[in-house]
Backbone as JSON Lines, residues from 0, in Angstrom:
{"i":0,"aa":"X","n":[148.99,-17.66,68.13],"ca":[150.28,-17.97,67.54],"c":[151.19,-18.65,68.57]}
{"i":1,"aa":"X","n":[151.45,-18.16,70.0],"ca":[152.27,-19.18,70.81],"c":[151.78,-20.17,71.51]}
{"i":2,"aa":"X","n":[150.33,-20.63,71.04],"ca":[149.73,-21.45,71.26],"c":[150.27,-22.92,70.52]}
{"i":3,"aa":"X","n":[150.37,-22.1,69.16],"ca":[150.74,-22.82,68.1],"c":[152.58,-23.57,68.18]}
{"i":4,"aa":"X","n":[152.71,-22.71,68.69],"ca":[154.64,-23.46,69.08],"c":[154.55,-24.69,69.68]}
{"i":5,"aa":"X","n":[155.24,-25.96,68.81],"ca":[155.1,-27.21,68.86],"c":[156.14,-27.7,69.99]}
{"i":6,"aa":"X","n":[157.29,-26.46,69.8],"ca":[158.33,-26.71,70.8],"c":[159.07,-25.64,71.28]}
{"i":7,"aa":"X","n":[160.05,-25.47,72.49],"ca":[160.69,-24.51,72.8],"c":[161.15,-23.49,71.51]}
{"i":8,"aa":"X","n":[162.22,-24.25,70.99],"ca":[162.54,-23.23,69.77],"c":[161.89,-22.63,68.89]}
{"i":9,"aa":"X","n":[160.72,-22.85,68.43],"ca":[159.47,-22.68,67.92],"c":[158.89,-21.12,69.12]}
{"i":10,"aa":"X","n":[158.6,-21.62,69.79],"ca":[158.32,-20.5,70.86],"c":[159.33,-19.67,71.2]}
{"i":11,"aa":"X","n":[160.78,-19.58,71.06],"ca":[161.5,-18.48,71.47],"c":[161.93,-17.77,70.12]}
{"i":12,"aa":"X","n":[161.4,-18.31,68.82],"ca":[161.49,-17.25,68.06],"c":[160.08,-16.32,67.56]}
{"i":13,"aa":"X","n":[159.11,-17.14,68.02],"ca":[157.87,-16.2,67.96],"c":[158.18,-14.85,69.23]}
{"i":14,"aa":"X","n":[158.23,-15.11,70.24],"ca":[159.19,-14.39,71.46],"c":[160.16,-13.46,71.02]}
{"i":15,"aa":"X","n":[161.06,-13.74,70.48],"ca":[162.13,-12.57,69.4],"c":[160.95,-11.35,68.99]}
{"i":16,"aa":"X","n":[160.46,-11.71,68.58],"ca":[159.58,-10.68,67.97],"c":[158.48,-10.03,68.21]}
{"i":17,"aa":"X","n":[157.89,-10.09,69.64],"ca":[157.17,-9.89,70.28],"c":[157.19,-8.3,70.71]}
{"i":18,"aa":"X","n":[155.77,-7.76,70.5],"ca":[155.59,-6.17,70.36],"c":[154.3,-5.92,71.36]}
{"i":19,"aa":"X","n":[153.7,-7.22,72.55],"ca":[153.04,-7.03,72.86],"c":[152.42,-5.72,73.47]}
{"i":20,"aa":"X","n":[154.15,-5.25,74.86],"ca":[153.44,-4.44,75.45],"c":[155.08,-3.14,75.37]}
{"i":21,"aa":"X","n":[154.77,-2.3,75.7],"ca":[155.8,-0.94,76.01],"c":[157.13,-1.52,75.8]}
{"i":22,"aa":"X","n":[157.55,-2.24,76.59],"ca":[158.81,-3.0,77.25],"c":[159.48,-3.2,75.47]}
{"i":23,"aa":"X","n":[158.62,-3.57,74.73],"ca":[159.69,-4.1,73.59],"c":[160.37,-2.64,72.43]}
{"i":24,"aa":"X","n":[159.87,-1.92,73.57],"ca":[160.57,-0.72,72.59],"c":[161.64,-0.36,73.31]}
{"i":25,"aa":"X","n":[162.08,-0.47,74.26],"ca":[163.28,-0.09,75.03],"c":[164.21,-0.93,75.07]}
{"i":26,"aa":"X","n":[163.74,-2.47,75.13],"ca":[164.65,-3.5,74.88],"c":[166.05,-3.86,73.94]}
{"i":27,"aa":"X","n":[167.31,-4.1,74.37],"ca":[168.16,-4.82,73.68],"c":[167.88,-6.04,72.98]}
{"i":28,"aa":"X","n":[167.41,-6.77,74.26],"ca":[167.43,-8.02,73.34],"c":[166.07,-8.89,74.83]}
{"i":29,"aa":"X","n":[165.4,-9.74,74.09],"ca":[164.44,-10.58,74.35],"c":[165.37,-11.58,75.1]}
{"i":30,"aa":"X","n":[164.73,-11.74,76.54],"ca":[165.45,-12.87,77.63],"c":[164.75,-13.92,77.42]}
{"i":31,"aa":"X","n":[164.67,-14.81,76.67],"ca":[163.38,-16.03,76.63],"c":[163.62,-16.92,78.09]}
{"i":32,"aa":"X","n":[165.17,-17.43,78.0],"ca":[165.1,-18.5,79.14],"c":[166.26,-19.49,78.46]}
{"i":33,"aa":"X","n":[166.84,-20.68,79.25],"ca":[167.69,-20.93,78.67],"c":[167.76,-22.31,79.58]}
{"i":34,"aa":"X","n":[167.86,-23.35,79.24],"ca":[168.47,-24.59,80.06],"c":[167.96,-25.94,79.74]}
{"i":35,"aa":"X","n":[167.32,-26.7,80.36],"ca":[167.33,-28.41,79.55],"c":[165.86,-28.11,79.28]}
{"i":36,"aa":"X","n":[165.43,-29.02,77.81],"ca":[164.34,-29.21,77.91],"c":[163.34,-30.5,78.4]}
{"i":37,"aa":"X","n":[164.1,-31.02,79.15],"ca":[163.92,-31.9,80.29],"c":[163.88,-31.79,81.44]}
{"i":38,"aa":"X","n":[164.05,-30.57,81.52],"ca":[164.0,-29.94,83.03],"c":[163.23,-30.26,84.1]}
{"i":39,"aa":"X","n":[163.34,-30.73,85.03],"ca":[162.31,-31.3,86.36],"c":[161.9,-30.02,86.91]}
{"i":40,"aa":"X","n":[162.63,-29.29,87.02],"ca":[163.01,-28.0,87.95],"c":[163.09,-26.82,86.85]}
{"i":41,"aa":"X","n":[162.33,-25.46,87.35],"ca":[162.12,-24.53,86.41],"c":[162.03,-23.25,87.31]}
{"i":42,"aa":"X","n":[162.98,-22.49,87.02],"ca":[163.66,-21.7,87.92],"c":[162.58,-20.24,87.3]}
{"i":43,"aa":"X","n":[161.51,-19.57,88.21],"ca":[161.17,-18.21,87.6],"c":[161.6,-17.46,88.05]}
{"i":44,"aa":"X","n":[162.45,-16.28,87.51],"ca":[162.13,-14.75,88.05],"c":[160.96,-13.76,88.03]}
{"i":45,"aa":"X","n":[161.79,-12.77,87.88],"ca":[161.27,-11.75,87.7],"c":[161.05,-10.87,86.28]}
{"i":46,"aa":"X","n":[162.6,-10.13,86.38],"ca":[162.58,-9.76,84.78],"c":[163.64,-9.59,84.99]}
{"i":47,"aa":"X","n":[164.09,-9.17,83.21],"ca":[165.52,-9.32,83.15],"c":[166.23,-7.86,83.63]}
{"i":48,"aa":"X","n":[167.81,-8.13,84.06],"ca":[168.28,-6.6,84.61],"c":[169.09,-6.1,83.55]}
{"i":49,"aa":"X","n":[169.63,-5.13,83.53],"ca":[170.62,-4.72,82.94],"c":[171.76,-5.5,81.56]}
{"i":50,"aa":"X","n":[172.2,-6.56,82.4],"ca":[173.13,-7.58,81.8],"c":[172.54,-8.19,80.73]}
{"i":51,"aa":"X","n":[171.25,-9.14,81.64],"ca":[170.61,-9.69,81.19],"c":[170.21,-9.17,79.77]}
{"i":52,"aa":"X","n":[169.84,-7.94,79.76],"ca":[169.42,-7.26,78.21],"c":[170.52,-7.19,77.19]}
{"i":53,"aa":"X","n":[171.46,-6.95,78.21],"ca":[172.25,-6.61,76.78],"c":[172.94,-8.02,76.68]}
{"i":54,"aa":"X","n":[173.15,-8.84,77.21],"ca":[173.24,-10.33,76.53],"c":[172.47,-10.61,75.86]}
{"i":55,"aa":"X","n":[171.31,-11.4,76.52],"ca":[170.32,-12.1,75.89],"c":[169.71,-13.25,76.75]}
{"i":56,"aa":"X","n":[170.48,-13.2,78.18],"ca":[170.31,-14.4,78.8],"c":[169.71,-13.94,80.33]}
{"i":57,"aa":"X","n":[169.25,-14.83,80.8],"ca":[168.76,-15.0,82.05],"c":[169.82,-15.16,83.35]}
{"i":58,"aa":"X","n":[169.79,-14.36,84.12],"ca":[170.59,-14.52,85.51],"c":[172.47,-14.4,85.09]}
{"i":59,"aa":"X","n":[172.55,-13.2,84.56],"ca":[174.02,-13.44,84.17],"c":[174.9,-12.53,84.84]}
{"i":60,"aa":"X","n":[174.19,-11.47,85.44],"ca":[174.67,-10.1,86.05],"c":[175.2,-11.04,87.87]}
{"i":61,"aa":"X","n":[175.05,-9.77,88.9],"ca":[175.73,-10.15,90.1],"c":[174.34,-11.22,90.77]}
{"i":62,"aa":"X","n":[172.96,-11.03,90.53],"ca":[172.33,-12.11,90.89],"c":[172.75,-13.11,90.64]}
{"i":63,"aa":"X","n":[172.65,-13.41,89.05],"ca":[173.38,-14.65,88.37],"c":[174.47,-15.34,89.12]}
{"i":64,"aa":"X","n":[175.38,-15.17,89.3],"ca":[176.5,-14.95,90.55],"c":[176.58,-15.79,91.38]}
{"i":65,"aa":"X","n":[174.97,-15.26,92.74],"ca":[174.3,-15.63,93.8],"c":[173.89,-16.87,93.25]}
{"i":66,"aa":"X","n":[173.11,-16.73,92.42],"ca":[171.96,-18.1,91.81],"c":[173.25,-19.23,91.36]}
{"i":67,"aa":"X","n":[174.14,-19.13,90.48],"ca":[175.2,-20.51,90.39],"c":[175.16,-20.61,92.06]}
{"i":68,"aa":"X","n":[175.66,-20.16,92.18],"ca":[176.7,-20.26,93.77],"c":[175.49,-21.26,94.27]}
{"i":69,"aa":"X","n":[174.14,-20.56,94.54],"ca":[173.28,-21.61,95.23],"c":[172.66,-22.76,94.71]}
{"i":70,"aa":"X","n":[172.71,-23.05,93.46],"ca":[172.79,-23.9,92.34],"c":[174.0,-25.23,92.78]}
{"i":71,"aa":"X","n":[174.91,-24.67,93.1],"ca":[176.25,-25.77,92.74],"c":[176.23,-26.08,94.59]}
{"i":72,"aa":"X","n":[175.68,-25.17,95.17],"ca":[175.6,-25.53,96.9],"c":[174.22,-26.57,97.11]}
{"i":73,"aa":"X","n":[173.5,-26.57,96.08],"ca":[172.32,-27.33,96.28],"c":[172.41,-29.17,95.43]}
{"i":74,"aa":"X","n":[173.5,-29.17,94.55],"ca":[174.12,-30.14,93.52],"c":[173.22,-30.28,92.45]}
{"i":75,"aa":"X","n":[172.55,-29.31,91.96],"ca":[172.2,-28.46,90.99],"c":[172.85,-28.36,89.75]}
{"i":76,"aa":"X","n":[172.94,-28.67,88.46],"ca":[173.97,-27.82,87.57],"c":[172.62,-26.84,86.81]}
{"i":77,"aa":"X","n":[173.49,-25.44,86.45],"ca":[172.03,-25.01,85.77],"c":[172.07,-24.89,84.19]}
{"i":78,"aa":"X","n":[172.39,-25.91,83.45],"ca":[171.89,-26.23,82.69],"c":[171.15,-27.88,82.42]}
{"i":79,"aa":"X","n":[170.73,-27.8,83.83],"ca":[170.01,-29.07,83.73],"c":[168.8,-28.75,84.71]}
{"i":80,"aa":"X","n":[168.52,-27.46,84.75],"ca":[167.18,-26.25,84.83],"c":[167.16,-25.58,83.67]}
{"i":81,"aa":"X","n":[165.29,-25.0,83.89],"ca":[165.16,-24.32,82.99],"c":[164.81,-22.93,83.91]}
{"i":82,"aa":"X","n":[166.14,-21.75,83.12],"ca":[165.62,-20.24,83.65],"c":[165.03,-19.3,82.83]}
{"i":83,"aa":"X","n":[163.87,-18.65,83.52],"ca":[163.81,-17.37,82.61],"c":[162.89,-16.64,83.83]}
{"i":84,"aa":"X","n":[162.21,-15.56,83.1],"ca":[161.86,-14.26,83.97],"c":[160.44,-14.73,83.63]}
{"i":85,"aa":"X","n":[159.24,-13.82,84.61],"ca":[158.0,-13.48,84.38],"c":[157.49,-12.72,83.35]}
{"i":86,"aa":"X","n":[158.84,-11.74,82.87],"ca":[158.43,-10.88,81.6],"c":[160.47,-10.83,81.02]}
{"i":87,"aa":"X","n":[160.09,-11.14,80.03],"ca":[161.54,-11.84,78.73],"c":[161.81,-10.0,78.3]}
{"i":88,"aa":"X","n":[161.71,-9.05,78.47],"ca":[162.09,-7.62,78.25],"c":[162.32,-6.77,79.45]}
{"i":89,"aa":"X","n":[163.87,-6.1,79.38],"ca":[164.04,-5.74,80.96],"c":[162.82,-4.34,80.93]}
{"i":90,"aa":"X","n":[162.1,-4.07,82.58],"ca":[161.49,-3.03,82.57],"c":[162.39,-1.77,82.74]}
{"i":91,"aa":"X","n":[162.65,-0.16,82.39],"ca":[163.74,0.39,82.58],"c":[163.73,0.54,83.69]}
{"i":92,"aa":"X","n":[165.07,1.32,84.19],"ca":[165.67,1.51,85.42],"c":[165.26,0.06,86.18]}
{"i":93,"aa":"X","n":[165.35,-0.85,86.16],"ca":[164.89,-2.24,86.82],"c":[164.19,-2.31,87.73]}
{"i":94,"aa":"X","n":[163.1,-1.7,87.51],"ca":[161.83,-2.01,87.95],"c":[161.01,-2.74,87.98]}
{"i":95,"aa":"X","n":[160.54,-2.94,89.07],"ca":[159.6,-4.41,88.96],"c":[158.45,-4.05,87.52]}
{"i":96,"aa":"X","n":[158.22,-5.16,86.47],"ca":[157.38,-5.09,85.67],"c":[155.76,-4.88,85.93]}
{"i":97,"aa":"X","n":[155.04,-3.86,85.07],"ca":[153.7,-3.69,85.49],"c":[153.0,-4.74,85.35]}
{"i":98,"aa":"X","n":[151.76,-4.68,85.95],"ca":[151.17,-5.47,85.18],"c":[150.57,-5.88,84.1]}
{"i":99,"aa":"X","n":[150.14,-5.13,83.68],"ca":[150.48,-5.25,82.24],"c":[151.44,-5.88,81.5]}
{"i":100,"aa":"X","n":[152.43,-5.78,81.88],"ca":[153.18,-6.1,80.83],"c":[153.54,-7.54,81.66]}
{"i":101,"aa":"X","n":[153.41,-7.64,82.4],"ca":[153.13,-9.24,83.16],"c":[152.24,-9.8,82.39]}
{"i":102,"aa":"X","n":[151.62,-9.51,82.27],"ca":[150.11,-9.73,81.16],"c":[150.26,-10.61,80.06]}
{"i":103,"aa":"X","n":[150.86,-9.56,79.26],"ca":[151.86,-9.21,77.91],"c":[152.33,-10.85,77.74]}
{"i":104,"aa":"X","n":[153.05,-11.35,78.74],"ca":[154.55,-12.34,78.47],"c":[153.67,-13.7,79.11]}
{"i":105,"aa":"X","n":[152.42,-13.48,79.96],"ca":[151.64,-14.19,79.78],"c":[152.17,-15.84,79.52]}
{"i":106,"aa":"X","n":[151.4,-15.59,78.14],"ca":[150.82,-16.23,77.24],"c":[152.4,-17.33,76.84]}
{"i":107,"aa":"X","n":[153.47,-16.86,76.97],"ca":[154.7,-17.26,76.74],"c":[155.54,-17.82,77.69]}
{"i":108,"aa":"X","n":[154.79,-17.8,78.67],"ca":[155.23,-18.67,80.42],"c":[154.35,-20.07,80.31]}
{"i":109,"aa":"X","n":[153.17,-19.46,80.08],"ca":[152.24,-20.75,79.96],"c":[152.49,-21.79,78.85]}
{"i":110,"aa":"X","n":[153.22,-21.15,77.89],"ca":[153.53,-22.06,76.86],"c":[154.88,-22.99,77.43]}
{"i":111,"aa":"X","n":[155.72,-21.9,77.93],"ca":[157.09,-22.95,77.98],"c":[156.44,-23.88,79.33]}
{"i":112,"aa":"X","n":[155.65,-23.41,80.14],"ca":[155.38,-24.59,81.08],"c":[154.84,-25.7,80.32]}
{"i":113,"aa":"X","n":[153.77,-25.51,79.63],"ca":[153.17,-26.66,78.28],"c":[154.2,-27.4,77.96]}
{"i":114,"aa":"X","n":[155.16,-27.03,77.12],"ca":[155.91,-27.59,76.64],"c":[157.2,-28.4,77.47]}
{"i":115,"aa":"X","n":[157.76,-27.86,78.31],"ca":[158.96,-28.32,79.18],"c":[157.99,-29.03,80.04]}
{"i":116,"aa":"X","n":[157.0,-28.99,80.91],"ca":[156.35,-30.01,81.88],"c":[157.2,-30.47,83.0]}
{"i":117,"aa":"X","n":[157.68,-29.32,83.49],"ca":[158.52,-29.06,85.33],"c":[157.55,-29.93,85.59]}
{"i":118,"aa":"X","n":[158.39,-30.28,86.79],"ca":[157.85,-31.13,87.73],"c":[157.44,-30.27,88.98]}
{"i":119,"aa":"X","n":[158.77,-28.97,89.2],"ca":[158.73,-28.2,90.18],"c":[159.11,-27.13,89.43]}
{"i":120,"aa":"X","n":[158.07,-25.87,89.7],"ca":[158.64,-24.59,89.78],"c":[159.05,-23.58,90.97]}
{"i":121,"aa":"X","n":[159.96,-23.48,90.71],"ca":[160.63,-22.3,91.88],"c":[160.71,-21.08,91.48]}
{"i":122,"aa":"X","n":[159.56,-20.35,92.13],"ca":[159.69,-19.01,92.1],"c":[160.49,-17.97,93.1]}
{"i":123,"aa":"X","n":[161.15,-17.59,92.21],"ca":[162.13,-16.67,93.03],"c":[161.47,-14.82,92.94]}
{"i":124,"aa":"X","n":[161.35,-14.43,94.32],"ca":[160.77,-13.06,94.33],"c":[159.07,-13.2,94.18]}
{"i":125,"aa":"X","n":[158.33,-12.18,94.97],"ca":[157.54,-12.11,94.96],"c":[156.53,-11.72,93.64]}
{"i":126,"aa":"X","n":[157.06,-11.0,92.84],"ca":[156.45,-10.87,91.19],"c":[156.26,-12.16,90.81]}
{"i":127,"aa":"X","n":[157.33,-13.12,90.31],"ca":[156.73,-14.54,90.08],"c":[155.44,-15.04,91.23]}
{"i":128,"aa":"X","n":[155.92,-14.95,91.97],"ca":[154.87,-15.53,92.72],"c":[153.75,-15.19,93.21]}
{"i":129,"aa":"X","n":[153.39,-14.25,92.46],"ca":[151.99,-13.41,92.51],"c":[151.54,-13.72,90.77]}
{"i":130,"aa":"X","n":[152.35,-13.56,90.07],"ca":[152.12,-13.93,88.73],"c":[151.78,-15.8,88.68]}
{"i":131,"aa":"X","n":[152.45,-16.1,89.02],"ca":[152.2,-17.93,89.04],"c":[150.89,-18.46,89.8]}
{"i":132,"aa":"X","n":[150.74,-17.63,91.49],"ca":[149.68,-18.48,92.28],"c":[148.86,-17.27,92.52]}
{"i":133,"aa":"X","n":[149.28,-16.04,92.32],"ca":[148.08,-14.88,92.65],"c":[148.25,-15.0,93.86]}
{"i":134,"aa":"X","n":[149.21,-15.31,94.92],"ca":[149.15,-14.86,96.08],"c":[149.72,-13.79,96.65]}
{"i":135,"aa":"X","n":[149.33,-12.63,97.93],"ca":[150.01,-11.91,98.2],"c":[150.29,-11.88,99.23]}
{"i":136,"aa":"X","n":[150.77,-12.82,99.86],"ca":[151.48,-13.02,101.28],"c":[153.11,-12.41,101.44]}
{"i":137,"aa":"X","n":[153.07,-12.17,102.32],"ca":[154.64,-12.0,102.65],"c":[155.22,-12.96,101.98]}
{"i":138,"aa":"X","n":[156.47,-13.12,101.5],"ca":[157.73,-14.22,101.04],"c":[158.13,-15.18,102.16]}
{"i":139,"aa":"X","n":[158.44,-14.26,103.57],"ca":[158.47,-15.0,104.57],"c":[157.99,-15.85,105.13]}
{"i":140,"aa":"X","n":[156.49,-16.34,104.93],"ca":[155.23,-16.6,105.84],"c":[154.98,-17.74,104.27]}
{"i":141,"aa":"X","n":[155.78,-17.99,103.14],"ca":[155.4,-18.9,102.33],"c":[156.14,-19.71,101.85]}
{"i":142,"aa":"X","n":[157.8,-19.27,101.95],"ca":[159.17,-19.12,101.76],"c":[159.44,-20.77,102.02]}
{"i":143,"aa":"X","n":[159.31,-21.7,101.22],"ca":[159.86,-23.64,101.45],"c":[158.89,-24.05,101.55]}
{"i":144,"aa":"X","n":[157.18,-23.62,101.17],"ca":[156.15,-24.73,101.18],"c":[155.79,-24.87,99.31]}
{"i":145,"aa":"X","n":[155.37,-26.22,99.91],"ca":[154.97,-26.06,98.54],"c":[153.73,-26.41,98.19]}
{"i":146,"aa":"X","n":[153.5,-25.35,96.94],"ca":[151.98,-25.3,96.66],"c":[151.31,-26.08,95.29]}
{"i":147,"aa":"X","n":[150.42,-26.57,95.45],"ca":[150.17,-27.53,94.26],"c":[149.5,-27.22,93.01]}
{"i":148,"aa":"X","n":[149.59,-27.18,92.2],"ca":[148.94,-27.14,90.73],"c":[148.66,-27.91,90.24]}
{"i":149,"aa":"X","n":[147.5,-28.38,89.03],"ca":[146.98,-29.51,87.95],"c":[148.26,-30.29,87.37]}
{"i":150,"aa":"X","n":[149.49,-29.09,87.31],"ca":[150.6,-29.83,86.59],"c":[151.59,-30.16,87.36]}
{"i":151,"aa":"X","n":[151.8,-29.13,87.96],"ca":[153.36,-29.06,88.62],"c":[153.04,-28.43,90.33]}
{"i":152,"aa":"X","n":[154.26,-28.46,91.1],"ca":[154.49,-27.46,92.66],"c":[155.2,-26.59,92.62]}
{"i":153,"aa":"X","n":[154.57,-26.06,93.34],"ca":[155.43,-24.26,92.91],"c":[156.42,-24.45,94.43]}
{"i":154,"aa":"X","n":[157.47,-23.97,94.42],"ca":[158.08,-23.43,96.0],"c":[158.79,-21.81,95.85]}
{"i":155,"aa":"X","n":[157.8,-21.29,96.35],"ca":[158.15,-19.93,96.48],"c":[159.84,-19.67,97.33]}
{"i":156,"aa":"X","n":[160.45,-19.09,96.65],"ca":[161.67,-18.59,97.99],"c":[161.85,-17.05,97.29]}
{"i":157,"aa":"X","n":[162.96,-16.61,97.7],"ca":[163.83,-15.34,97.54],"c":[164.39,-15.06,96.34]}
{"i":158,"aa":"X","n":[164.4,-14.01,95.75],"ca":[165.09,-13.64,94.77],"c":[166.5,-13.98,94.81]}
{"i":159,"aa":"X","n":[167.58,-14.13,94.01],"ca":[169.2,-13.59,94.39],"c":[169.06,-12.28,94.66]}
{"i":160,"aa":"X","n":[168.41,-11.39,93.95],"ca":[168.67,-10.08,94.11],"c":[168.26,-9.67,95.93]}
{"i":161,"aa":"X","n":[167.33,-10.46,96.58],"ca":[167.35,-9.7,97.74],"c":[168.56,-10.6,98.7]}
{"i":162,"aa":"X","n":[169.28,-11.23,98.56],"ca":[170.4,-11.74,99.05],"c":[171.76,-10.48,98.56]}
{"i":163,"aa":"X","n":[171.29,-10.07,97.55],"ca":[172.64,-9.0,97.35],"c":[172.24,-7.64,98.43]}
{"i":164,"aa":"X","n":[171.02,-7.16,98.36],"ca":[170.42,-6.56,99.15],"c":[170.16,-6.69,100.73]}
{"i":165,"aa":"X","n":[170.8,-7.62,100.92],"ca":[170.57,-8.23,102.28],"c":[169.52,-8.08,102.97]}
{"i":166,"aa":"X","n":[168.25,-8.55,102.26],"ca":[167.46,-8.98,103.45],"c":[166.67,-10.01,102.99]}
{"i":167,"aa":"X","n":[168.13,-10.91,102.02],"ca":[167.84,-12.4,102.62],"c":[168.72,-13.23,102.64]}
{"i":168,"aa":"X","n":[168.59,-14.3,103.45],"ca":[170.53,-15.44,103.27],"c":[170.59,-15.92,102.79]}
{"i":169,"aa":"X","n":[171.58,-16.41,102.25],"ca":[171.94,-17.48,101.12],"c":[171.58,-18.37,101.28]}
{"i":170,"aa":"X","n":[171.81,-18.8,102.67],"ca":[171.81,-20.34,102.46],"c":[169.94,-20.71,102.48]}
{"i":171,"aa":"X","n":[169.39,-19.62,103.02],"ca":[167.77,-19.79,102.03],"c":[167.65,-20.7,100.98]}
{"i":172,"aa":"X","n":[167.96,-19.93,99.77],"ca":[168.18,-19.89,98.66],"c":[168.51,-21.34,98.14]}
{"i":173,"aa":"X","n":[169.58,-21.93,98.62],"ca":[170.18,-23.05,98.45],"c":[169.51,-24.18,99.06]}
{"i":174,"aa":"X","n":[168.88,-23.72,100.18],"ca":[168.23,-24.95,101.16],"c":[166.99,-25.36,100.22]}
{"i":175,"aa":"X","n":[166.2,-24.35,99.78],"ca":[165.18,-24.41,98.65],"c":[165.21,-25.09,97.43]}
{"i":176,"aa":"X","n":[166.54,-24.85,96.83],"ca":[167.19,-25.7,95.77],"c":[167.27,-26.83,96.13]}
{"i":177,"aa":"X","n":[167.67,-27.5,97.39],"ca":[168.25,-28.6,97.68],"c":[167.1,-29.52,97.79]}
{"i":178,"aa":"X","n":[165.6,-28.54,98.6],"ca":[164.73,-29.21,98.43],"c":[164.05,-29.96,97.34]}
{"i":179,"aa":"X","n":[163.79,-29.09,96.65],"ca":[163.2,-28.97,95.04],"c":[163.89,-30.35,94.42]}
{"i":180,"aa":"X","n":[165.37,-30.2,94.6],"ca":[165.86,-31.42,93.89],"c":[165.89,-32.73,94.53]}
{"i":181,"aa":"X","n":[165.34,-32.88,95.68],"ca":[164.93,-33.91,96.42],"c":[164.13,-34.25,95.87]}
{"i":182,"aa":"X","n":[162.83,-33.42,95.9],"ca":[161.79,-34.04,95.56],"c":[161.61,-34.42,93.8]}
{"i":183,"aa":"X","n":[162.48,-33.75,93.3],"ca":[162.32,-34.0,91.89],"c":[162.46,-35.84,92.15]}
{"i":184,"aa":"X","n":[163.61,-35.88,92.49],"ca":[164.72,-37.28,92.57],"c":[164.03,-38.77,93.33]}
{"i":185,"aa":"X","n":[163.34,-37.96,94.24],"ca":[161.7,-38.75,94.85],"c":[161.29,-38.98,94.4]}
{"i":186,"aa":"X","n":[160.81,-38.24,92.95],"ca":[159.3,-38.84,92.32],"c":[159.9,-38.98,90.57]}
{"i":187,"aa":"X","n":[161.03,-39.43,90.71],"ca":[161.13,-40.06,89.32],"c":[160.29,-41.49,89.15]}
């Protein structure tokens, strides 16, 4: 069936209704993702927090916050990215999502990549980026390279959330952005 979604909107209402794994019984509301569907640049998390649930949207809480801030420091606007999480249902107490239920949402990452066709994905936090390249390196030791795929380059960096946490800097964050949109702007 989300194979079958011809287009984003098509796919975020099959997504609405999604009972794959645990997560959709605790849920407020389904985080699909939100921003251009032209997007060069495709921003992943993790999963959604708190806010995020009870909105409906991606990055809206005090990460959210962090992420404009390094967005508008990088000349970025973010609705001319596309955001969403590794898994679209917050896990409780905001916990990193199992796997399983990484699993689960799958099938609904691979589609919006299908369909939107980033040029660059930026994974933020190590969950995306074990979910995207299966690697398990430190963040540090991978943190501004970028790695190649059939479709697109991934550039691993930092969550916002470990910038609120401090043990990582902002201007990380932003320098990564700044890259990303270089190279988008390179290879038009």
């Amino acid at each position: 069936m989300v194979e079958e979604a011809k287009n984003i909107a098509e796919l975020e209402a099959i997504c609405r209704n999604c009972e794959l794994c645990p997560l959709a019984e605790t849920r407020q509301n389904v985080v699909f993702g939100e921003g251009s569907g032209q997007a060069g640049i495709f921003l992943l998390g993790e999963a959604p927090g708190a806010k995020e649930d009870q909105i409906g949207r991606p990055f809206v809480g005090r990460a959210g916050n962090i992420l404009n801030r390094a967005l508008d420091q990088s000349g970025l606007i973010r609705e001319d990215v596309f955001i969403t999480g590794s898994v679209k249902c917050r896990p409780p107490r905001n916990r990193n999502p199992h796997q399983g239920e990484i699993e689960a949402c799958r099938a609904f990452l691979e589609r919006q990549l299908t369909l939107l066709r980033p040029k660059i994905v930026i994974c933020m936090g190590l969950v995306s980026i074990r979910n995207l390249l299966g690697l398990h390196s430190r963040l540090a030791e991978i943190r501004g390279r970028f790695f190649e795929t059939p479709s697109f380059r991934v550039l691993p960096t930092y969550h916002p959330a470990a910038i609120l946490r401090g043990t990582a800097d902002a201007s990380c964050l932003a320098e990564d952005f700044k890259t990303a949109a270089f190279e988008v702007k390179l290879n038009q």
